[in-house]
N, C-alpha and C positions, 0 to 999 in steps of 0.2 A: 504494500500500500504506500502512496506516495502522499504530501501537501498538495492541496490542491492549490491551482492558479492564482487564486485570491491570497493563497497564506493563510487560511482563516485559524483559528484558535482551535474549532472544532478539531480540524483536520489535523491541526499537529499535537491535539492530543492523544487523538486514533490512534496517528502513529508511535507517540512514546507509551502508548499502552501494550505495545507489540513489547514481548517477551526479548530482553536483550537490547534494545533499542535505547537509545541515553542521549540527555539532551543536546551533548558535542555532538552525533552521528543526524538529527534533524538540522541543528543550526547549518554541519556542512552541508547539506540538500540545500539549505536557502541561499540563493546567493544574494550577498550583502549585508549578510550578518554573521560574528563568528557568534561563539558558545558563549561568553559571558554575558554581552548584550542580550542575547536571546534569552537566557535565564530572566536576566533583571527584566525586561520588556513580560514575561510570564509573571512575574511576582508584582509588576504593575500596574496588568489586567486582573490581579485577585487572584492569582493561584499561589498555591505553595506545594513543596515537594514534602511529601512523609515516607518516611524511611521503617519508619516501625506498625504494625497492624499491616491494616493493606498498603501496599505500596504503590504509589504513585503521585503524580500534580491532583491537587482538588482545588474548586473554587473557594475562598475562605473572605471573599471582599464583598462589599454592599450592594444589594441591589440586583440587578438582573446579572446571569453569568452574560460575557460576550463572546458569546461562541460563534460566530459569526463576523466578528472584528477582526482586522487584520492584527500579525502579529505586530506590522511596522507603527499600527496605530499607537504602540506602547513601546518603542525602542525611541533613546534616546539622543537625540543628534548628534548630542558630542560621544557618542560610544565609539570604540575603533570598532571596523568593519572588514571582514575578509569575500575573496568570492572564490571560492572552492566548489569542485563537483562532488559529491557524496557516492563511496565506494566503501566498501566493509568487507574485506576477505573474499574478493573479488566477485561480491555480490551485487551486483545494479539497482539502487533502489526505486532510483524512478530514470526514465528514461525520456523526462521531460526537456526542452529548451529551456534555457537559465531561464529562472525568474526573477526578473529586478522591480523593483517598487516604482513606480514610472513617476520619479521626478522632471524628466530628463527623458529626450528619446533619442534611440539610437542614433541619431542625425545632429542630433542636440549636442548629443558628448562625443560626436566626431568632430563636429566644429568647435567644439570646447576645447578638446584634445591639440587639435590645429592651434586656436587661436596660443595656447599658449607654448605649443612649442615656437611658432614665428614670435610672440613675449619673450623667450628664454634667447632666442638668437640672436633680439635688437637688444637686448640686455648683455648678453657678452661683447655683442660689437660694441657697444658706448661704453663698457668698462674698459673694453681694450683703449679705445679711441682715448678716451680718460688717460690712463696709465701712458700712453705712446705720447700723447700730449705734454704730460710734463715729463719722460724721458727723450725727448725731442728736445725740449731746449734745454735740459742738461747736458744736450751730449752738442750744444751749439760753438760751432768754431770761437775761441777768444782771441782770432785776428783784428787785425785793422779795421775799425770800424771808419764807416763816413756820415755823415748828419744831410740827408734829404727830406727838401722840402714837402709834403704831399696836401694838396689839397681831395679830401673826400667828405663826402655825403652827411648832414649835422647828424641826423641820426644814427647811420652808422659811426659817426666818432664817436656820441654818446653811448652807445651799443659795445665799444671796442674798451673804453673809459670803463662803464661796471663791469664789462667781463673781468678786466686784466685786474680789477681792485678787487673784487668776489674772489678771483682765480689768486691773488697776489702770483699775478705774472707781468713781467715787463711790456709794456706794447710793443716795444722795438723788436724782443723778442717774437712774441707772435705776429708781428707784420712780416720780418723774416721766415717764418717756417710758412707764413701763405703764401709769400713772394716765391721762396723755394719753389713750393708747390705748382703753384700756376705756371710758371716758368719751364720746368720738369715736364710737365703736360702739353703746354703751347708752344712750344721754345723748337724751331726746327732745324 
């Protein structure tokens, strides 16, 4: 016997009434929950496990049992969460497609996935760019310098003015590593 689609409370207590069955061997049938959360999420729809007389989860909370409530309805956000397939001595217990709680659909947490690996990429380039930035004008020639006049744009001098004072970096210096630059690229 497997959990049904919904996860209901009913169905995953059918199943830990099975002979040998223990709440670690359901949680891994669920995916997105391990074994402790699933416990707690049981003891916070009102059940409890007894170990002595008859053995099993019984309802012990107010009010109507929910046996028809999901178990997600009682797992707690901040739980950690695994997704495992459930196998026991190479016995198959259900031979269903994962079931996930549908926050999220499959399309959902592909583009999730996506947006934050291209977050993690633009994020190492600007660390690098970071780090090459100020190992760029440390590693700047301390030749002969000469004193040119330039006239540019008020905005960008003001734009060039807080960077280099935020940055505490020289303007001379960063005019140099753009002047490199542009040069290096247009220079034929």
């Amino acid at each position: 016997m497997s959990v049904d689609q919904k996860v209901s409370i009913r169905s995953i207590l059918e199943v830990l009434a099975q002979e040998g069955i223990k709440t670690g061997d359901v949680a891994k049938q669920i995916p997105g929950i391990s074994e402790k959360p699933f416990r707690n999420a049981l003891k916070e729809a009102g059940y409890e496990f007894r170990n002595s007389g008859q053995k099993g989860w019984f309802f012990i909370g107010e009010g109507e049992e929910p046996l028809d409530k999901s178990i997600f309805d009682y797992v707690k956000s901040n739980s950690p969460k695994v997704h495992t397939s459930f196998t026991q001595s190479n016995k198959i217990f259900t031979n269903n497609p994962p079931i996930v709680h549908e926050q999220f659909t499959q399309d959902e947490i592909h583009m999730i996935k996506e947006m934050l690996k291209s977050w993690q990429e633009v994020t190492s380039t600007t660390q690098t760019n970071e780090q090459s930035l100020y190992n760029r004008v440390k590693q700047l020639p301390q030749s002969d310098k000469t004193r040119k006049t330039i006239v540019i744009d008020r905005v960008i001098g003001k734009r060039l003015d807080e960077f280099c004072e935020a940055e505490r970096i020289n303007k001379s210096d960063v005019l140099h590593l753009a002047l490199a630059d542009f040069l290096e690229n247009y220079e034929k």
